[in-house]
N, C-alpha and C positions, 0 to 999 in steps of 0.2 A: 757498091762495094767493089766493085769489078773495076774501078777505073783507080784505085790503090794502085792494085796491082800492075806490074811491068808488063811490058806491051812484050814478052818475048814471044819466039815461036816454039812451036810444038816439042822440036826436037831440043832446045835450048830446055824445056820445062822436063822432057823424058832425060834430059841431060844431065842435070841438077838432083833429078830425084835419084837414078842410080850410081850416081858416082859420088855426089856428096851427101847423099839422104835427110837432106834436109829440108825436104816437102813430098809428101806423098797426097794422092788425089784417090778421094773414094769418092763411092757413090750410096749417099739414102735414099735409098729407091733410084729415081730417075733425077734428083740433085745431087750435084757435085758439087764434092765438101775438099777444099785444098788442106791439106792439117801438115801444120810445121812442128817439126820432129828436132829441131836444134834449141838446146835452152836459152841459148844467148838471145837467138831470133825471136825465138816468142817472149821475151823481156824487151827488146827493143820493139816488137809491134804492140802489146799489151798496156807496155809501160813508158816505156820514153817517146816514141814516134806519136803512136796514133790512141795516148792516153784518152783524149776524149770524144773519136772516131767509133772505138767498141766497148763501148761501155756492155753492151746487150751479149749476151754469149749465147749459146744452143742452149735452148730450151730442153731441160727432160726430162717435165713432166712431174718434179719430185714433190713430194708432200709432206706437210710435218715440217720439223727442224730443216732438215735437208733445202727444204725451198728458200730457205732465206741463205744457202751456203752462195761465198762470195763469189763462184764462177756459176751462177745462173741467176743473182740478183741483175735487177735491172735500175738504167734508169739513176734516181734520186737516191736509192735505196741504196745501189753499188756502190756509190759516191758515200753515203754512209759510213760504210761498211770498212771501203777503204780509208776514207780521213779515220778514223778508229785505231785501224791494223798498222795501219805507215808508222807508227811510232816505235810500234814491238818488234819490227822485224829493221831494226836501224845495223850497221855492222857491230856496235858494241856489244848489240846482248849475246850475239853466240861468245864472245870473248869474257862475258862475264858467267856466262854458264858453264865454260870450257871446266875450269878447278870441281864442281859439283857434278859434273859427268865424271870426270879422271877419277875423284876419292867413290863415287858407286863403281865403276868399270874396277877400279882396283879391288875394291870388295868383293865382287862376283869372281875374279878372277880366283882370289884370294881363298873361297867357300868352293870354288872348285878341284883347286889343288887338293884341301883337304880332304873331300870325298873320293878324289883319285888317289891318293896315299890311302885310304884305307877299304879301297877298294868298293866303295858303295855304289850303289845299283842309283841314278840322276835319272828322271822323268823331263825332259826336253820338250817342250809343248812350242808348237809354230806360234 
C-alpha cells in the first residue's frame, strides 16, 4: 500500500496537512493510518483511481446489518454491493427528487409560519 503513495518528504507531508488539510496522519496504537479529509480526493482514490486497488476498508468489527454496510464490505461482496448502488446514485436522481423535497420543505415551512402567527409553543427534536 505504501508504494501508492508519493515518495514526498516529511516536511512536504507536514506541509500538505497544515496548509491544505487534506491528509491528516494518526495513529491506532502504534499503526499509522494516513486519512484524507478532502471529498474530491477521496472520490478520486476510492472511486476513479484505485477502484480496484481498495476494495478492503478498516475493519470495525461491526455485527448484524451494520457488517454488510458498503465501507467495511469486502472483497466480492463490496463489488456487489456497489454494482447495486451505481445506478441509484447517477446525477439525475437528485434532479428528479429536487420538486418532492421543494413541495415538503415548502410545507414545513408553511406549518411553521402558522404556529408562529399564533404564537404556539413547537417541540424541536435534533
Amino acid at each position: 500500500m505504501m508504494d501508492l503513495m508519493p515518495n514526498f518528504s516529511l516536511v512536504t507531508w507536514l506541509l500538505l496537512i497544515l496548509f491544505l488539510s487534506l491528509l491528516v496522519l494518526i495513529f491506532d496504537g502504534r499503526q499509522p493510518v494516513l486519512a484524507v479529509l478532502d471529498p474530491i480526493l477521496i472520490k478520486n482514490i476510492l472511486v476513479k483511481e484505485c477502484y480496484t486497488v481498495f476494495t478492503n476498508r478498516w475493519n470495525f468489527g461491526l455485527n448484524g446489518i451494520l457488517g454488510s454496510a458498503i465501507n467495511v464490505a469486502e472483497d466480492e461482496k463490496w463489488k456487489r454491493i456497489c454494482t447495486v448502488l451505481s445506478p441509484t446514485f447517477t446525477s439525475g436522481k437528485p434532479k428528479e427528487m429536487l420538486p418532492i423535497i421543494n413541495r415538503y420543505g415548502e410545507k414545513l415551512v408553511t406549518n411553521i409560519e402558522k404556529k408562529v402567527a399564533n404564537n404556539a409553543i413547537m417541540t424541536i427534536k435534533e
